[in-house]
C-alpha beads as a LAMMPS data file, in Angstrom:
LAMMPS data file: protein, C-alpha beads

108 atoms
107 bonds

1 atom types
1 bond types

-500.0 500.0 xlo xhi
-500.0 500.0 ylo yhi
-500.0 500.0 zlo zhi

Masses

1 110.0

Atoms # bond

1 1 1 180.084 342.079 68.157
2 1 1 183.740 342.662 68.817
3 1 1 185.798 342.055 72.092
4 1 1 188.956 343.550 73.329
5 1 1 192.185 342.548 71.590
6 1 1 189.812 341.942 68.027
7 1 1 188.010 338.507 68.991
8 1 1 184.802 338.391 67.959
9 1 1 182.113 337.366 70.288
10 1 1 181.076 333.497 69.098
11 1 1 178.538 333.318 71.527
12 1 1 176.773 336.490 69.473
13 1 1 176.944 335.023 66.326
14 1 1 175.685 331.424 67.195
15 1 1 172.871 333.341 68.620
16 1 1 172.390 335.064 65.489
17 1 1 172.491 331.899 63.327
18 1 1 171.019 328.987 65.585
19 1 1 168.245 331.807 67.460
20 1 1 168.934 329.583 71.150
21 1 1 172.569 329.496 71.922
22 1 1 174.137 327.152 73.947
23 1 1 175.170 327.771 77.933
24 1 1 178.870 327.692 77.859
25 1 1 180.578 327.611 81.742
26 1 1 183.223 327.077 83.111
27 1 1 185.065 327.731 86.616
28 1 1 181.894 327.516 88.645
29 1 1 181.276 325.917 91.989
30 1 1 180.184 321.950 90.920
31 1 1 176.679 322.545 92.761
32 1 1 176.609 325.732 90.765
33 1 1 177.212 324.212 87.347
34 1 1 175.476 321.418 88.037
35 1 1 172.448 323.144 88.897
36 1 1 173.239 325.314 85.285
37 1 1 173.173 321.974 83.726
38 1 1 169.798 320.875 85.000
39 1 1 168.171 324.370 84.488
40 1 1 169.185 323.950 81.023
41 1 1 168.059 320.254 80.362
42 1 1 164.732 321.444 81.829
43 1 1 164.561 323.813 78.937
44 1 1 165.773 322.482 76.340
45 1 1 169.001 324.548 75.497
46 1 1 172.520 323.010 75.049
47 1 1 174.849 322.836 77.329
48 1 1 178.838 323.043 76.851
49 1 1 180.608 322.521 80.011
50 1 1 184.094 324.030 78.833
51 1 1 186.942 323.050 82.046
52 1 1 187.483 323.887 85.347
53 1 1 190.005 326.195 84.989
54 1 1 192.692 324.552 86.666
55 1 1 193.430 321.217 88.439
56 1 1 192.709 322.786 92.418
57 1 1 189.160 323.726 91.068
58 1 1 188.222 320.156 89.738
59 1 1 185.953 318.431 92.126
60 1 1 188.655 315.165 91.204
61 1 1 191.033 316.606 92.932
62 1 1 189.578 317.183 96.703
63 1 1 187.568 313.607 95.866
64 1 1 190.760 312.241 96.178
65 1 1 192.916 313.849 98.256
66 1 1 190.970 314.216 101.446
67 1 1 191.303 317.836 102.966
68 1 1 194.399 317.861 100.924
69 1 1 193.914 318.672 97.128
70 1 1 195.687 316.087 94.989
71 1 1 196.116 317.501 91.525
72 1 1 197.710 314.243 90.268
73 1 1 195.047 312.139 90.400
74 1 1 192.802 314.825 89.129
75 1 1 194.812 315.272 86.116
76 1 1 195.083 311.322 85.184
77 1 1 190.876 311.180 86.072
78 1 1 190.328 314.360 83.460
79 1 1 192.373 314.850 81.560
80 1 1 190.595 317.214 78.744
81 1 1 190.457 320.866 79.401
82 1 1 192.138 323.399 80.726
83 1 1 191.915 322.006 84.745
84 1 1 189.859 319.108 83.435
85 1 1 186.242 318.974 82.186
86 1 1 184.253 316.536 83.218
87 1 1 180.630 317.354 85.151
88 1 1 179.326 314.403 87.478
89 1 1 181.496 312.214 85.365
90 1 1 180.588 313.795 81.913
91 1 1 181.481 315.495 79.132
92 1 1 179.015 317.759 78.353
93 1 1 179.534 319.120 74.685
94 1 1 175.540 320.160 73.502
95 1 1 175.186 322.728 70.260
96 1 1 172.475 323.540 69.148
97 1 1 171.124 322.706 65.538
98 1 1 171.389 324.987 62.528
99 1 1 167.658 326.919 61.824
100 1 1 168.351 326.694 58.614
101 1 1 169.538 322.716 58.916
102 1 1 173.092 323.964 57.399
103 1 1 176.325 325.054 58.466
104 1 1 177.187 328.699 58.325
105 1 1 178.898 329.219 55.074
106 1 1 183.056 327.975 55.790
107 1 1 182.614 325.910 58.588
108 1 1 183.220 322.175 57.883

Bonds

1 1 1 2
2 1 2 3
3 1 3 4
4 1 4 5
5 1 5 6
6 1 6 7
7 1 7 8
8 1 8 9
9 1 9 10
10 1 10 11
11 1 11 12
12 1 12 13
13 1 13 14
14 1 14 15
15 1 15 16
16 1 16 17
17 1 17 18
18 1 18 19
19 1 19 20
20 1 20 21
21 1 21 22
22 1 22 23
23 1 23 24
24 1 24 25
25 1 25 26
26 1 26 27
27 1 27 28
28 1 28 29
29 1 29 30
30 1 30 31
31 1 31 32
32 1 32 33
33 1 33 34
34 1 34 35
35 1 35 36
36 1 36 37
37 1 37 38
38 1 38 39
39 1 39 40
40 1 40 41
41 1 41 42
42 1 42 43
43 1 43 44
44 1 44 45
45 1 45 46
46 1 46 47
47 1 47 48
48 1 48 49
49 1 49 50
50 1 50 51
51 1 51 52
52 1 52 53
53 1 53 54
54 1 54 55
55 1 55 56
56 1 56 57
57 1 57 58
58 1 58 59
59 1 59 60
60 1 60 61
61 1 61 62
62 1 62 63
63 1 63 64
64 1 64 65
65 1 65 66
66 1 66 67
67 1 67 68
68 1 68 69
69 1 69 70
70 1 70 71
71 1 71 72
72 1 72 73
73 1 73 74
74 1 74 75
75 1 75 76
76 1 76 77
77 1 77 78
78 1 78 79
79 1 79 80
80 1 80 81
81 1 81 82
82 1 82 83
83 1 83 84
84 1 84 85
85 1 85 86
86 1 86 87
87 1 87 88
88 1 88 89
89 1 89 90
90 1 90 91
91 1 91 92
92 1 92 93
93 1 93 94
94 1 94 95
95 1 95 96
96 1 96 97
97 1 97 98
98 1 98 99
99 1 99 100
100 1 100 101
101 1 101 102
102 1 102 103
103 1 103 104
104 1 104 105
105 1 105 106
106 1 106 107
107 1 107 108
């Protein structure tokens, strides 16, 4: 399945090959993705939580900074992502396993 500007659609293909693929978010409110993580420990399917987006999204940065968001601190907390990427203190980086117990053909 092809997207705009020719990227093909990853989450399509590791459906294809693995049957279950994994819930990727990113950007959502923290009860919201933190409920998405739950849901999907409950039933078995990975979860990749991806980034925040930016620094003024990550829940770091208001735990901080009072009523005031304080993007510093957020950004020397989390560092990985794209607006940081840690969930409740977590990285959450789930895939699921092959069917087939191999690698698609090319990827290391």
């Amino acid at each position: 399945m092809k997207l705009h500007r020719g990227f093909t659609n990853l989450a399509a293909i590791l459906n294809d090959i693995y049957g279950v693929g994994p819930l990727v978010a990113s950007r959502e409110a923290v009860s919201w993705a933190v409920e998405l993580h739950r849901s999907c420990q409950a039933q078995d399917v990975p979860f990749f939580w991806k980034q925040w987006g930016t620094y003024e999204n990550n829940p770091l940065a208001w735990a901080h900074g009072g009523n005031q968001v304080d993007t510093a601190a957020a950004k020397r907390l989390d560092p990985g992502g794209k607006g940081g990427s840690l969930l409740e203190g977590l990285h959450y980086r789930e895939m699921p396993e092959c069917r087939s117990g191999q690698a698609p053909q090319g990827w290391a």
